[in-house]
N, C-alpha and C positions, 0 to 999 in steps of 0.2 A: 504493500500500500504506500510507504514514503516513497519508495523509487517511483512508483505512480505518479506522485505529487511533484516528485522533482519533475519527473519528464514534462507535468504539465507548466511548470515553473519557467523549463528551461524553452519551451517552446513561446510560452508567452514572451518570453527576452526574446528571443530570436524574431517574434511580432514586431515588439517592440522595436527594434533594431532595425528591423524593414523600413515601418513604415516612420523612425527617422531619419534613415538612410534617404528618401522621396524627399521628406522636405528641405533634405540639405541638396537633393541632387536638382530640384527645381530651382534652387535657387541658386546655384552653380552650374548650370546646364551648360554652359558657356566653355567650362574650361575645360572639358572633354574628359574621356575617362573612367565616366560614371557605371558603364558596364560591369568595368573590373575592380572598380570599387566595393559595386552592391556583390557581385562573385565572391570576391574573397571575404567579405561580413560571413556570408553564404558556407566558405570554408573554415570560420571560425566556429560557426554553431555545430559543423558535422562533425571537429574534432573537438570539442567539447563533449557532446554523445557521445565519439566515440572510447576517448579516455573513461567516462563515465560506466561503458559499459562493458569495458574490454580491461584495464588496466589491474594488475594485478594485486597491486596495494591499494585500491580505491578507499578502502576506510580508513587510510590513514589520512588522506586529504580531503576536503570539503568542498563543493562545487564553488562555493562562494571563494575559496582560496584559489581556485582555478580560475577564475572571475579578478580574482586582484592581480594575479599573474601577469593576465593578459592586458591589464591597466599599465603594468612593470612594465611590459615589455614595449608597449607605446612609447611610452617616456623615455624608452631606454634608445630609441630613434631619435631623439633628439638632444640638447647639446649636454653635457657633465653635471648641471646643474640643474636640471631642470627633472622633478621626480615626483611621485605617485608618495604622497605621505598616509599611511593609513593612521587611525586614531592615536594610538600611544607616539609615533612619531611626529606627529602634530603636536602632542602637549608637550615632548621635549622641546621643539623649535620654539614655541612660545614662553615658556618659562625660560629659555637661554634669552629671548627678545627682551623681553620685562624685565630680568634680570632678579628673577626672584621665583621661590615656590613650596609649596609645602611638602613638608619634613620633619628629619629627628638630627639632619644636621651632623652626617656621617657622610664617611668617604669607604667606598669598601672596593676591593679586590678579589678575582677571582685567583682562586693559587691554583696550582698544576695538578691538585686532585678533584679541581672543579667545587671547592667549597668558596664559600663568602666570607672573607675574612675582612673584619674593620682595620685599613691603616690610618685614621684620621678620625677626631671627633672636632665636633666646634665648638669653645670654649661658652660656659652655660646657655648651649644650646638644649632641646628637651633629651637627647641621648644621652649627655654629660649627667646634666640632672637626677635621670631616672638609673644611673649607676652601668652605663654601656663600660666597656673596657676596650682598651688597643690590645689587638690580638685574636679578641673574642670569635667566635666562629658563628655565623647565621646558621641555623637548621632549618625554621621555618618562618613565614609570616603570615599572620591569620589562620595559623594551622594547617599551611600549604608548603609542603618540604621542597627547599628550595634546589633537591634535587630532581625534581619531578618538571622543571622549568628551563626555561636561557637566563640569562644573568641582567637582559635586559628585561624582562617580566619580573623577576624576579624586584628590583631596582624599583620600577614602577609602584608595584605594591607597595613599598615602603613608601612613598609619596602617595599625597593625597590630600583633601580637603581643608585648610588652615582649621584646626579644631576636632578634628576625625579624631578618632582613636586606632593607633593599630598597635597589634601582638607582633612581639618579636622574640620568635623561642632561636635561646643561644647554648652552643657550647665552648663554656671557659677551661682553657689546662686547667687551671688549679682547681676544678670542681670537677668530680664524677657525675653529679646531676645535670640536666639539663635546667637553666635558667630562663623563666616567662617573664617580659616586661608587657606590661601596658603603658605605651606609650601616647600624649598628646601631640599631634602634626601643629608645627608652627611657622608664621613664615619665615624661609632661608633665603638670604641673599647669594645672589652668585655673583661674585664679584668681576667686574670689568677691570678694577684698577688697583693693582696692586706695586708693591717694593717701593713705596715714595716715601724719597727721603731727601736733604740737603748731603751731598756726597761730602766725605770726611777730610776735612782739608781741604775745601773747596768753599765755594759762593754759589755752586751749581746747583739746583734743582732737579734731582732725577724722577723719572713718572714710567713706571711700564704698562700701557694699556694692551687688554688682553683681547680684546671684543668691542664692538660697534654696536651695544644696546641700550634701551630707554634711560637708564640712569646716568650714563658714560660720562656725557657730557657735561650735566651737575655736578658730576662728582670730580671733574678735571676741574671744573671753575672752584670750587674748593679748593682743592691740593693749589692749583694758580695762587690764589689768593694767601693761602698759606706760606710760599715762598715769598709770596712779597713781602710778606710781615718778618719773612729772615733776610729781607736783604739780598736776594740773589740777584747775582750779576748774567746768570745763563741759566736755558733750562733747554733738557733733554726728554723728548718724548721716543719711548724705546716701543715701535710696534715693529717689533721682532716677533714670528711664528703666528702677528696677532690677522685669523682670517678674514676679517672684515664683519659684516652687522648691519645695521641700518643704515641705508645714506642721507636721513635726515640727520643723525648721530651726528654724521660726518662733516654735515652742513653749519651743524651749532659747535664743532670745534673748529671749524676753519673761519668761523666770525670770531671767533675770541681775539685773531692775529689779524685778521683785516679789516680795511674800512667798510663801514656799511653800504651796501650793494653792489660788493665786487661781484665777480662772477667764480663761483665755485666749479661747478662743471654741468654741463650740458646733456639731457638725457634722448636718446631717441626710438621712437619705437614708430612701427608699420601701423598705419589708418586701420582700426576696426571697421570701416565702412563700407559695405560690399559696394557702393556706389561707386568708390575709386580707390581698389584698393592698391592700387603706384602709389598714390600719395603717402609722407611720412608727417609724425606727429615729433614737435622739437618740444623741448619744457626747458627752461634754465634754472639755476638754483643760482641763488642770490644769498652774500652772507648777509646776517639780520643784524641790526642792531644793539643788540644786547651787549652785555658785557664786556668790556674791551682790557685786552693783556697790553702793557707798557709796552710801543713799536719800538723803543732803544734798547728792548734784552732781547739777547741775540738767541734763534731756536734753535736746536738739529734734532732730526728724524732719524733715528736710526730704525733701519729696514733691511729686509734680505725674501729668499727664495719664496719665503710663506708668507709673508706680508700679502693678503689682498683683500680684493675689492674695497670698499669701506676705506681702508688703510692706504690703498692705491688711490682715491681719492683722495685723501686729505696730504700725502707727499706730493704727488704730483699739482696740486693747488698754491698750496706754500712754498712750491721751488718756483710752480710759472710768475709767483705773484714775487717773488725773491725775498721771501718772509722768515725761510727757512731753508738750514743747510742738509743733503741730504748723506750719512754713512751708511757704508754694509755693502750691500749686493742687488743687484737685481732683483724685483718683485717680480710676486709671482703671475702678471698678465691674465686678472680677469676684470674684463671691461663689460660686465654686463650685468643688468637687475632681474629679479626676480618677485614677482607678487605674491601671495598665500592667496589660492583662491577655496575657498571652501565649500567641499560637497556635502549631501546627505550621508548622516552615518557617524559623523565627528572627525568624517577622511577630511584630504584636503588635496589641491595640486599646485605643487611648487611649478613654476611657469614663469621660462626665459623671454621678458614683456618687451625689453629696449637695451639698449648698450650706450654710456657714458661717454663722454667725450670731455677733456679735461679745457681748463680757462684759455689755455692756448692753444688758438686755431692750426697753428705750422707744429705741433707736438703729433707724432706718428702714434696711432687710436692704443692704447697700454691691453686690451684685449691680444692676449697671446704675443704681448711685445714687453710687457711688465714697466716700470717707472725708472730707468738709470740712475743711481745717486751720484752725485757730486763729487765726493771721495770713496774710491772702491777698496775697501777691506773684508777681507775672507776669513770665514771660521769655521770650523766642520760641527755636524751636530752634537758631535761628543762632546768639544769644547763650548757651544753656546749650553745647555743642559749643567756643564759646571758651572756657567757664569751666574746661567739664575739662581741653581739652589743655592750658590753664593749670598745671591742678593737676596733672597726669601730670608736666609740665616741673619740677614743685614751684616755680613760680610763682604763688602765691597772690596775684590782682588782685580785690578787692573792690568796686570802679569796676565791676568787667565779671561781676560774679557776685552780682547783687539778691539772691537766695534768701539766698544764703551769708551775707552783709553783712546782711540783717537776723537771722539768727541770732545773729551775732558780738555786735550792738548789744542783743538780747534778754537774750543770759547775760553781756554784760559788765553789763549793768543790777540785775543779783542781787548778791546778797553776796556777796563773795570766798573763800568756805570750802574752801581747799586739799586735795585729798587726805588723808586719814591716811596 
């Protein structure tokens, strides 16, 4: 009888599918093609039956995961960025955007026997609180053994509602029992901006931003403002490895260093209008007037291989505009945006909408050409990985951080013009 039902399920899609296969095909009649268009729909639906009816693990998959598949495999025709996000992978994109989410405020690891082991809590956070320990071992959550899952479902579950309650049964070395918490979910910030500090023996202001999300930007005009209150004659913004984030983010840190209504960079995407669709749509992004960093302290950027989007905006901005010096390496060349468009279900489709074009018009498009710096210094990733936990430790070793150390040498080289 269920197999019944699928079949009639599956044949309503395939209805479905038809007849809006017709009204896309009347209204593209034009551009030819539409035979083998509606054909291969045609050959979607018979190897879907046929999988359904032949395949010899069918119970392990669900026709609706065969259904998401072929959603994958759309998306996967087109550019790197551009993907099929089903529900859970929609909540993570949005909580990395917001820059916050609910939690117990742990960091966990899968070890090579496939258990969850906490190497991280956050200081009185509700995990700290309620007695978690470093080391401790997850078994289950909500009474769902954590071996019975992937490590990202697993992860999930512990996230959840600000005010939810969830179980987290542990095993600690030093106990033979198994340990139950009831835990309250609170909000956890995820940080965009971390290791800021005044470098030691210096007037320099260091800032390593990790991400281009909602808070970013507030929280740089802090830190900003906090070195002015020290005095600093230079500041260093380190998006090193950092991949980019919103390019509004981007827009409210490139007005801190310009004057109000420079031009940040230029978006462009193809006319949704079936009436002409040659024509292009342009947008400009303008910096705003908010906030303004002192134009007499001298910037640099430091950037390399993984520095993009977002981050490829805002160096390539502040070098056209000559605001900012640029070290490291080569970025990583992605010159294009993406929207969240959201479907029924809690899915979503990440969707490559327009491609960026930076303040200056004679600059070759940074899409698979990346942003050149100004001073080229190389590090390999063994030696960037010591520099940070360096600087997380607030260990600042300039021996073991080339990038950093020619910055330092760049703005101690300027005149010493202190803060107002």
């Amino acid at each position: 009888m269920k197999r019944f039902v699928l079949g009639i399920l599956v044949a309503l899609l395939a209805t479905n599918l038809f007849l809006g296969y017709h009204v896309y095909a009347a209204e593209t009649a034009k551009a030819g093609g539409d035979d083998e268009v509606l054909a291969r729909i045609d050959r979607l639906m018979t190897v879907l039956q046929l999988i359904r009816q032949n395949y010899v693990d069918i119970d392990k998959v669900s026709t609706l995961e065969l259904l998401d598949g072929a959603i994958d495999g759309l998306t996967s025709k087109l550019d790197p960025f551009s993907q099929y996000l089903p529900p859970h992978e929609l909540q993570e994109l949005n909580e990395e955007t917001e820059g916050e989410f609910g939690g117990i405020g742990i960091t966990v690891q899968q070890t090579e026997e496939h258990e969850l082991k906490i190497i991280k809590i956050l200081p009185n956070a509700p995990g700290e609180r309620a007695g978690l320990m470093l080391g401790d071992i997850i078994q289950a959550v909500d009474d769902k053994p954590t071996t019975e899952e992937d490590f990202n479902n697993s992860m999930l579950r512990i996230r959840g509602k600000v005010g939810s309650k969830v179980k987290i049964t542990i095993k600690r070395p030093s106990s033979e029992k198994l340990l139950n918490f009831q835990i309250v979910r609170e909000r956890i910030p995820v940080p965009s901006i971390l290791y800021t500090q005044v470098l030691p023996e210096t007037t320099i202001g260091y800032v390593h931003i990790v991400q281009f999300a909602e808070p970013t930007a507030k929280d740089l005009q802090k830190t900003l403002k906090s070195f002015l209150d020290q005095k600093v004659t230079g500041v260093i913004l380190d998006l090193r490895e950092n991949p980019g984030g919103l390019l509004e983010s981007a827009v409210d840190i490139c007005s801190y260093f310009l004057k109000p209504k420079s031009l940040v960079c230029t978006t462009r995407r193809h006319s949704d209008t079936r009436e002409n669709r040659e024509s292009e749509n342009f947008h400009q992004f303008l910096s705003n007037n908010k906030w303004q960093f002192p134009s007499n302290i001298p910037i640099v950027l430091l950037v390399n291989g993984n520095s993009a989007s977002a981050s490829e905006i805002t160096a390539a901005c502040l070098q056209d505009h000559k605001r900012a010096t640029l070290i490291g390496t080569k970025t990583f060349g992605k010159g294009s945006v993406q929207n969240i468009i959201e479907l029924d279900g809690g899915s979503a489709l990440k969707l490559t909408m327009a491609r960026y074009y930076t303040s200056d018009p004679n600059r070759e498009t940074i899409d698979k050409h990346g942003v050149l710096p100004d001073q080229t210094v190389e590090m390999t990733q063994e030696q960037l990985a010591t520099a940070f936990l360096n600087l997380e430790n607030q260990q600042v070793n300039l021996e073991e951080d080339a990038q950093l150390k020619a910055a330092v040498d760049f703005l101690s080289s300027k005149p010493q013009t202190p803060a107002p």
